[in-house]
N, C-alpha and C positions, 0 to 999 in steps of 0.2 A: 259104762253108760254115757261116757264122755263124747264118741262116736255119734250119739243120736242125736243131729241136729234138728232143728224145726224141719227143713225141706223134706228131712228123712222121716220124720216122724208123721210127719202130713200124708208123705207119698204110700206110707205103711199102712195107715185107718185107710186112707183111701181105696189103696191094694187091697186087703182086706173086705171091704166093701161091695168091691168089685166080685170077689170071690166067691161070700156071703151070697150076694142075691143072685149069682149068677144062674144057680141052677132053680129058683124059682121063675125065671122068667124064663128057661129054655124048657121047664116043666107043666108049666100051669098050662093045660089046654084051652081056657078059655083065653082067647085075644080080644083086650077092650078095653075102657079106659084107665083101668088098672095097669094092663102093661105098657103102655103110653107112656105113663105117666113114672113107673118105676124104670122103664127101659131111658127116659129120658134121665132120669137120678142115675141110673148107671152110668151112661155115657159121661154125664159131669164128672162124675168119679174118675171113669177111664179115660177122659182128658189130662186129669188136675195127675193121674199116674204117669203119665206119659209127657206130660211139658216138667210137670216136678223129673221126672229120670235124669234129663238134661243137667240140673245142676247137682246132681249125684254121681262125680265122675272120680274116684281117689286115682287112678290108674289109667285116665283119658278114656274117650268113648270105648263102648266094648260091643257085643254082639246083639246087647240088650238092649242099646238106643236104635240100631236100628230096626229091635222087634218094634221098640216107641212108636217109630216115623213107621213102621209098617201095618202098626193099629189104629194111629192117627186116617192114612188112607183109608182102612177099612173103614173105619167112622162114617167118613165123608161116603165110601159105594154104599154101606151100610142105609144111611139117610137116604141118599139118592134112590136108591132101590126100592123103599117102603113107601117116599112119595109120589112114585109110578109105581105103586102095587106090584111091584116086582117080589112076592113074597117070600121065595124059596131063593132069590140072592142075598134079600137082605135077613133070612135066617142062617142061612153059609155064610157069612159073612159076619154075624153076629156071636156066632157060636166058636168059628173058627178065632175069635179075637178073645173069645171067652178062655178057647186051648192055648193061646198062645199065653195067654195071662199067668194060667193053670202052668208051663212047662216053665217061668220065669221066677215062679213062686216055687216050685221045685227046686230050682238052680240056688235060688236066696237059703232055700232050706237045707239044702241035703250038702253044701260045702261049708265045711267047720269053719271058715274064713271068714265067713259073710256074717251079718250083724245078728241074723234070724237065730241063728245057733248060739252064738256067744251069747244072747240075750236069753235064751230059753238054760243056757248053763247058768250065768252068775245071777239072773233075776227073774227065775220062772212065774212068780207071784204078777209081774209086771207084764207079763206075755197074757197071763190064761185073763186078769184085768180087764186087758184091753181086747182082747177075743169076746169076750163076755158083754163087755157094754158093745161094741159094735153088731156085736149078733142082735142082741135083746133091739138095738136102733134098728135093723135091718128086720126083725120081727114085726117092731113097733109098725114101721113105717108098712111094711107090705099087709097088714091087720088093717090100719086105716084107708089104703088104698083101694086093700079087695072090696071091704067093707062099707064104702061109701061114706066115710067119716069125713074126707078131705072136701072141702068144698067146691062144689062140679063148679066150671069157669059159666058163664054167663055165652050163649052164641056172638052176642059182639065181641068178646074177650077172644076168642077162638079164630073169627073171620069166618069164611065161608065155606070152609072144609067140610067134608062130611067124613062121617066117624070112618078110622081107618080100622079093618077085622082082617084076622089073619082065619 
């Protein structure tokens, strides 16, 4: 467990995270201010995974900063496409960053080398833990979201945007 630095441990909840709600927002047919508003927690998430990668190097950059730098871009088409109602780039573009995450977290997973394995052999209790609370936060959060728990911003808060629907 000596391995798991902070940077690591951070970029793992967050990874996680990422993973978690990923298929609630690629699934929920209703687009409104619920997916806004979690699709906007996603992207912090897949920031904070993708600038944390960087200071995760034991072996110098690898194939997998530049998946980073090339989910970082998508972010930015991703934005840019939904704020010109470009709705079907910025769902390709969303989803495809969603697969990319998906085939990086395979990689983390399925090489005995990597920390994801060694940590499910010598301290599975610590894996299924923190599985467990990030889900139940990512339940929490999309319950309060869908639900109108979270409190709607004020139109001044907003500025003059009109609601964006997919």
């Amino acid at each position: 467990m000596d391995a798991f630095t902070l940077v690591i441990i951070v970029h793992a909840v967050a990874a996680l995270y990422v993973i978690l709600l990923g298929p609630v927002q690629i699934l929920r047919r209703r687009r409104d201010r619920a997916h806004r508003l979690l699709g906007a927690s996603w992207v912090a998430a897949m920031l904070i995974v993708c600038f944390s990668s960087f200071w995760i190097s034991p072996d110098g950059f690898s194939w997998l900063h530049g998946l980073a730098i090339w989910t970082l871009v998508c972010m930015v088409v991703a934005i840019a496409a939904i704020r010109r109602r470009a709705v079907a780039v910025h769902r390709g573009f969303m989803i495809g960053s969603y697969l990319g995450t998906l085939t990086a977290f395979a990689f983390a997973v399925l090489v005995p080398e990597r920390l994801i394995p060694q940590l499910l052999q010598s301290a599975p209790l610590v894996a299924v833990v923190t599985v467990t609370v990030v889900a139940a936060t990512v339940a929490v959060f999309v319950r309060l979201a869908v639900h109108g728990a979270i409190p709607r911003q004020s139109p001044a808060d907003l500025g003059s945007e009109e609601p964006l629907t997919h």
